[in-house]
C-alpha positions as CSV (number, residue, x, y, z in Angstrom):
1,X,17.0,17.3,0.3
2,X,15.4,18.8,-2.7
3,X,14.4,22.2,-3.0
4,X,11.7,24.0,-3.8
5,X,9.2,20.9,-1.8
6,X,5.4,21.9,-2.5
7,X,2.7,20.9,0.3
8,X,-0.7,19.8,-0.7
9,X,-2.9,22.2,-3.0
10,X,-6.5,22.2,-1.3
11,X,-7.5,23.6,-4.7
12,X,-6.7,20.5,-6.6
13,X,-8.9,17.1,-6.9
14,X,-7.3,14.1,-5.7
15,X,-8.8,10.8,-6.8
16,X,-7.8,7.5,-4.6
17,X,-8.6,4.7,-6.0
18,X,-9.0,1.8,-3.6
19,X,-10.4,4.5,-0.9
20,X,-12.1,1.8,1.4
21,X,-9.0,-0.1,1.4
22,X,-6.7,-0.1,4.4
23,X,-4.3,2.5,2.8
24,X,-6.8,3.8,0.4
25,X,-8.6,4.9,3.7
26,X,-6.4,6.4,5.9
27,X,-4.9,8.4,3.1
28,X,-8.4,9.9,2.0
29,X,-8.9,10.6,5.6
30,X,-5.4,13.2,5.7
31,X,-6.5,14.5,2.7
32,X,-9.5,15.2,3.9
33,X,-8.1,16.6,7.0
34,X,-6.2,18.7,5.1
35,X,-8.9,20.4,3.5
36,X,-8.7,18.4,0.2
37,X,-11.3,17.6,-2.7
38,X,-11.0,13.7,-3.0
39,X,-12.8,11.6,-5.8
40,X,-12.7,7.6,-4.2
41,X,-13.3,4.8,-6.3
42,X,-13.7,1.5,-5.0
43,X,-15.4,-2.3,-6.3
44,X,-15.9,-3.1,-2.6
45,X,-15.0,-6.6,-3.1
46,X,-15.1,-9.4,-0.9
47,X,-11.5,-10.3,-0.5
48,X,-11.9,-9.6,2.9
49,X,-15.0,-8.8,4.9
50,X,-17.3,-5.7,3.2
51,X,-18.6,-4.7,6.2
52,X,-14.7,-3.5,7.2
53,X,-15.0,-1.5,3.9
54,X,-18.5,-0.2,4.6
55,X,-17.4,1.2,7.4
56,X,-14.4,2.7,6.2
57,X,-16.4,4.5,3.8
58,X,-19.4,5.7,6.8
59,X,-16.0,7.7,8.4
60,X,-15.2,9.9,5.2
61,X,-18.5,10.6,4.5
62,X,-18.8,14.7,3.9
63,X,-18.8,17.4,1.3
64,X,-15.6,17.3,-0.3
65,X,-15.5,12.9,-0.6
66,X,-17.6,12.1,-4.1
67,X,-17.2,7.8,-3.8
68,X,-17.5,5.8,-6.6
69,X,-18.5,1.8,-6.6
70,X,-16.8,0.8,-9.7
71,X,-14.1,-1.4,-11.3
72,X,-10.5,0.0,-12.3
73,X,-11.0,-2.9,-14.9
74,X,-14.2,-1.2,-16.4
75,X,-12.5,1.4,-18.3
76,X,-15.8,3.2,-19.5
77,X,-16.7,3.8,-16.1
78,X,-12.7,4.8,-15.2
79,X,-13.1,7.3,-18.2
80,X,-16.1,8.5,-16.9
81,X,-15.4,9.8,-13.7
82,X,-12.3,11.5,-15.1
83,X,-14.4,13.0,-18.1
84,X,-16.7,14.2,-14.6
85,X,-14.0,15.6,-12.5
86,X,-11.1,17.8,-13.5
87,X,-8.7,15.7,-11.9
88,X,-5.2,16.7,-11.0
89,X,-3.5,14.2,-9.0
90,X,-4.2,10.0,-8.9
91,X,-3.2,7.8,-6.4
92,X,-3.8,4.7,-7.6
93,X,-4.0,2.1,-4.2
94,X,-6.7,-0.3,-5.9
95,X,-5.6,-3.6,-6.3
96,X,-5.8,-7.2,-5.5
97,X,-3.9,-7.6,-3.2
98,X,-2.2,-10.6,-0.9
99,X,1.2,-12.8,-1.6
100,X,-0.9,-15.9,-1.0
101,X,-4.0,-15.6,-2.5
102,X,-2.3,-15.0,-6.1
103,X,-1.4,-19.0,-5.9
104,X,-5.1,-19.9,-5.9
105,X,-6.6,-17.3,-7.8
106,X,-4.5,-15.9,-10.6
107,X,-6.8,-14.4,-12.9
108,X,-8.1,-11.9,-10.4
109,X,-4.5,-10.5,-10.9
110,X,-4.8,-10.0,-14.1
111,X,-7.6,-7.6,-14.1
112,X,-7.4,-5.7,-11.2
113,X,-3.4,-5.0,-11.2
114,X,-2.7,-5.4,-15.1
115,X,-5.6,-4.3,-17.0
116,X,-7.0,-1.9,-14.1
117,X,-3.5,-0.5,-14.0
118,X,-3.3,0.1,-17.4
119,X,-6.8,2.2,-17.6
120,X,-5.4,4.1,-15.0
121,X,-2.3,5.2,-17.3
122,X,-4.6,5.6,-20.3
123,X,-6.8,7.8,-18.1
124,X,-3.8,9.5,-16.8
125,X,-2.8,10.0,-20.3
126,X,-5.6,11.3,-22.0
127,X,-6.8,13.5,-19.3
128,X,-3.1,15.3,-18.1
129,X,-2.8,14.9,-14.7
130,X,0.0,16.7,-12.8
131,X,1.2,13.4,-11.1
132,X,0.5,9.5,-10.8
133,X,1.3,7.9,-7.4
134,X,1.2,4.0,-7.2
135,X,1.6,1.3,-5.0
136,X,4.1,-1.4,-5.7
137,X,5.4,-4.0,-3.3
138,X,8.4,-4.9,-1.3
139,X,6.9,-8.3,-2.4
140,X,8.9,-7.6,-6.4
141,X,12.8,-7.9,-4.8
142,X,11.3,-11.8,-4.5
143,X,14.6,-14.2,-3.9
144,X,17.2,-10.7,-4.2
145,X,19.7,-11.6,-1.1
146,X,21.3,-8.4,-0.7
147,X,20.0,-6.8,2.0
148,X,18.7,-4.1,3.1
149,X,17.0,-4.1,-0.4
150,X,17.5,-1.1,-2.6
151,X,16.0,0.5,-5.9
152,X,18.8,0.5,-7.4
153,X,18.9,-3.3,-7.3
154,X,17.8,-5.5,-10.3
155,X,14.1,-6.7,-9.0
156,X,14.1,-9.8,-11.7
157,X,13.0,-13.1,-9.8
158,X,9.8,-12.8,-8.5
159,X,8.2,-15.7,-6.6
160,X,4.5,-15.1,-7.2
161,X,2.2,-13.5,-9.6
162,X,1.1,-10.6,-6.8
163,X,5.0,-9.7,-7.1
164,X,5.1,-10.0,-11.1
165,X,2.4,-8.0,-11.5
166,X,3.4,-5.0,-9.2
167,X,6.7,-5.3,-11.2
168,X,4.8,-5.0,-14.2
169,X,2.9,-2.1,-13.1
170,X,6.6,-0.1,-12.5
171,X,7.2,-1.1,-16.0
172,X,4.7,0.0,-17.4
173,X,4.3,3.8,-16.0
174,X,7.6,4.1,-16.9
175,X,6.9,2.9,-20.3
176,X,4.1,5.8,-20.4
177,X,5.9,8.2,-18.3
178,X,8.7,8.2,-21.4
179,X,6.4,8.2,-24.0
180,X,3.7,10.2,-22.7
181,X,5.3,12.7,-19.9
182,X,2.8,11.8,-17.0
183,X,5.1,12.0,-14.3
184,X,5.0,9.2,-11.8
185,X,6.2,7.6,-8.7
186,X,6.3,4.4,-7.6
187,X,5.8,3.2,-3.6
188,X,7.1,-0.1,-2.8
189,X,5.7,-0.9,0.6
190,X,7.0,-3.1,3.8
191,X,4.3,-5.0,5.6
192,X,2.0,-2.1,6.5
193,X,0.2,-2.5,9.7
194,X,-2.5,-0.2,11.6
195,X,-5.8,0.7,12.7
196,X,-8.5,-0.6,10.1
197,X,-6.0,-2.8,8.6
198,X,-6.0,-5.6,6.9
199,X,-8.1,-9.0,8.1
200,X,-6.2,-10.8,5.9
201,X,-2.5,-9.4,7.1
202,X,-1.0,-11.8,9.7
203,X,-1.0,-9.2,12.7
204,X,-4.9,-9.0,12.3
205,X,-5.4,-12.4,11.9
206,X,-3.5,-13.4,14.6
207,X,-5.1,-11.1,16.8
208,X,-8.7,-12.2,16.1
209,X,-7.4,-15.9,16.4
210,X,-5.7,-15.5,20.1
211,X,-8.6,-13.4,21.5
212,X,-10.9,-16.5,20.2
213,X,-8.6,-18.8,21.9
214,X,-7.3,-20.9,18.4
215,X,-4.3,-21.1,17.1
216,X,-1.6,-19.1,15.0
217,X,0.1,-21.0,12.1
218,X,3.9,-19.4,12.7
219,X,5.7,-20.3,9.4
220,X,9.4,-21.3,9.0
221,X,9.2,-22.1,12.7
222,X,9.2,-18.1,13.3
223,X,12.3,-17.6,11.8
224,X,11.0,-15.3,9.5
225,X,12.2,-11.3,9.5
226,X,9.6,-8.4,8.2
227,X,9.8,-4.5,7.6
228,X,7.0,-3.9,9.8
229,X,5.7,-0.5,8.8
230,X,3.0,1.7,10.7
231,X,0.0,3.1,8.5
232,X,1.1,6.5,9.5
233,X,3.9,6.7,8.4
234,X,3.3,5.4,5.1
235,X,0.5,8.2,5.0
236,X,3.4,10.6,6.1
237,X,5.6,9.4,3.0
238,X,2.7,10.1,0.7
239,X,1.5,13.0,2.1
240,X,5.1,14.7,1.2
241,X,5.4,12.6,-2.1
242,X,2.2,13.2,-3.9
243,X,2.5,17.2,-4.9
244,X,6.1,16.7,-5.7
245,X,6.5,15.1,-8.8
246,X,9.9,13.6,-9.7
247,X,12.7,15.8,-11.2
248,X,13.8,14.6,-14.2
249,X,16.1,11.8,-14.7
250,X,19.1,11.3,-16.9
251,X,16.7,10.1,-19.9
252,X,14.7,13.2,-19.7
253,X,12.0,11.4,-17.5
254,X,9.9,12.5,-14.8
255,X,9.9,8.5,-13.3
256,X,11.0,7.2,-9.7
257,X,10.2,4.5,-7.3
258,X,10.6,4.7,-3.5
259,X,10.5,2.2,-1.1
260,X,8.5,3.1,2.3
261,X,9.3,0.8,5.3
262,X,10.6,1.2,8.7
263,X,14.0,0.2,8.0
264,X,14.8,-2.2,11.2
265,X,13.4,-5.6,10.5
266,X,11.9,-7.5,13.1
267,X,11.7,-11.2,13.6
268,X,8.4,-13.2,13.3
269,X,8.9,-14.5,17.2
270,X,9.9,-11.1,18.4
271,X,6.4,-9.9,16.6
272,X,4.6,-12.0,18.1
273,X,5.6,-11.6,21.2
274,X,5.4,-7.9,21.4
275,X,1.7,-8.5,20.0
276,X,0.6,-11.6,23.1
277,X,1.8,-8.4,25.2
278,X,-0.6,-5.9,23.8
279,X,-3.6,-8.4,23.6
280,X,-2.7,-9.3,27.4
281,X,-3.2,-13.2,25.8
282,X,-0.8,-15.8,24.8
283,X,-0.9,-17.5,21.2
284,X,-1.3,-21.1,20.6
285,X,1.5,-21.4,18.2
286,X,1.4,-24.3,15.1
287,X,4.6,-24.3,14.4
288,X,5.2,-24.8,10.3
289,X,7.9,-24.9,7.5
290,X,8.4,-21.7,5.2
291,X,5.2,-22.0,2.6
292,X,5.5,-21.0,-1.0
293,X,5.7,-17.3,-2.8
294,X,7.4,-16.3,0.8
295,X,10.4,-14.8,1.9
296,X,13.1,-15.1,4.4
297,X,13.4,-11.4,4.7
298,X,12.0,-7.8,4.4
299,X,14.5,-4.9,5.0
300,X,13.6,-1.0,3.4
301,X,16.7,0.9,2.2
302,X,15.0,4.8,2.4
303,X,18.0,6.8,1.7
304,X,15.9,7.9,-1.3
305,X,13.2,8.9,0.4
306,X,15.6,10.4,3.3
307,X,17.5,12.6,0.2
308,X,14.4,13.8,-1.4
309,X,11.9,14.2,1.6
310,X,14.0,14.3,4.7
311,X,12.0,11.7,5.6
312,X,11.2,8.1,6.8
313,X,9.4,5.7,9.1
314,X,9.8,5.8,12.1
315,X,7.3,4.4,14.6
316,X,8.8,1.4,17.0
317,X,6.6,-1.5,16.6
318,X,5.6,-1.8,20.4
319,X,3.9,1.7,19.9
320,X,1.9,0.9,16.3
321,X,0.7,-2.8,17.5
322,X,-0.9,-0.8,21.1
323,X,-2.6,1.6,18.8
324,X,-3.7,-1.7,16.0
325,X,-5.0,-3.5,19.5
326,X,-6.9,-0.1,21.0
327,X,-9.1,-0.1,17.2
328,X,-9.1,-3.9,17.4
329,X,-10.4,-4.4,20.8
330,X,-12.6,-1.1,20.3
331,X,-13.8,-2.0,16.6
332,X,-14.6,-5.9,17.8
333,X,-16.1,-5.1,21.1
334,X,-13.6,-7.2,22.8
């Protein structure tokens, strides 16, 4: 484990981009909790239902939350609330996000994780913050078949644009993390699943589809194996990552990426089962063959993360879907 571990500074401002986001959210909220200053920054787009977001945003409402409604790719307006705010640490969780939706509509891509990504880094840059946290994706080890997967594996074959652009958006802070010493740290995440999650996420939409009696499309007949991984604990990982910079690496560079996932993959059918349980309801299952930019397999090797943080996910799936279906059934009015 490394020594000398820092908690979080209540003194410093923390700016979370993507803060009525699923992540984005529940990461203000510990901050927050913790006694934090927290800029948020957020387009509020309609990916997935505003109203989700608006809500989100209603729950961290108080003194120390300034939100902004703005674009990572408007730079001016990026610059802007960094020329406002003396901020010290950025957590950059905006993005578009989803595997499938980057088949469809490519160009969103390209501004939000590209360009916006790369005002992030010029803002980071410019203004000399202590440490940049991002999110990458288990999504960039693509058709890798060594598994579990590791960071110390080549991550070159990619199998959609969402995954080529969260590879490109490793690249590039450690392209500014050499030339510019902005430390950084990049968080490749395994299927993330929790309270205020997702609508678009297959445990969500699967659960909105059974309790309204249609049914699920199961891909690759169910035979399909994912690194579920509980909100919490992701907000655990960060909330020991973010005031700890990297150490510096052979090349003089304060650079490293982590991956965050439960580390015991469960199969599609097993998923799906344990979620039928928690819902009290059984799925009508449309049985389909693998569909493109997917994967067989998901599987997190955190010995990183163990080393450095003594620390990783840890919450069995059968206790993070009951709390997903308490907020679901709760949040729905079912």
């Amino acid at each position: 484990m490394r020594t000398n571990l820092f908690s979080l500074d209540t003194s410093k401002t923390y700016l979370v981009t993507g803060s009525a986001g699923f992540i984005g959210f529940h990461l203000t909220r510990r901050l927050l909790d913790r006694g934090c200053s927290v800029i948020g920054l957020d387009n509020l787009n309609d990916y997935y239902e505003v109203s989700l977001k608006e809500e989100r945003l209603r729950l961290l409402a108080c003194d120390n939350f300034y939100f902004y409604k703005a674009d990572l790719a408007d730079k001016k307006a990026l610059d802007d609330i960094f020329a406002t705010h003396n901020i010290d640490y950025v957590i950059n969780l905006a993005a578009q996000a989803g595997v499938r939706y980057s088949i469809d509509n490519p160009y969103a891509y390209l501004q939000s994780n590209l360009i916006g990504f790369l005002n992030i880094l010029e803002a980071c840059r410019h203004f000399q913050v202590k440490h940049l946290v991002y999110a990458s994706s288990s999504s960039v080890y693509g058709l890798n078949s060594k598994i579990p997967y590791s960071t110390q594996d080549k991550v070159d074959h990619p199998v959609s644009l969402y995954a080529a652009t969260k590879k490109s958006n490793e690249l590039m802070a450690h392209a500014y993390t050499h030339l510019y010493h902005i430390p950084s740290t990049g968080l490749r995440f395994f299927t993330v699943y929790g309270p205020f999650g997702r609508p678009d996420m297959a445990y969500f939409s699967f659960a909105k589809r059974i309790m309204e009696g249609k049914s699920i499309k199961v891909f690759n007949h169910g035979d399909m194996w994912r690194d579920f991984t509980y909100v919490d604990d992701i907000i655990g990982a960060l909330e020991r990552i973010i005031p700890n910079p990297p150490e510096e690496n052979e090349a003089k560079d304060r650079y490293k990426v982590y991956n965050i996932g439960n580390n015991k993959p469960v199969r599609l059918n097993v998923f799906i089962e344990i979620l039928e349980s928690c819902l009290g309801r059984e799925a009508i299952k449309e049985y389909l063959p693998m569909q493109s930019g997917d994967v067989y397999q998901t599987y997190a090797d955190v010995s990183d993360l163990m080393e450095d943080f003594d620390f990783k996910p840890d919450t069995p799936l059968e206790k993070g879907l009951a709390s997903f279906v308490n907020w679901f059934k709760s949040y729905y009015q079912l």
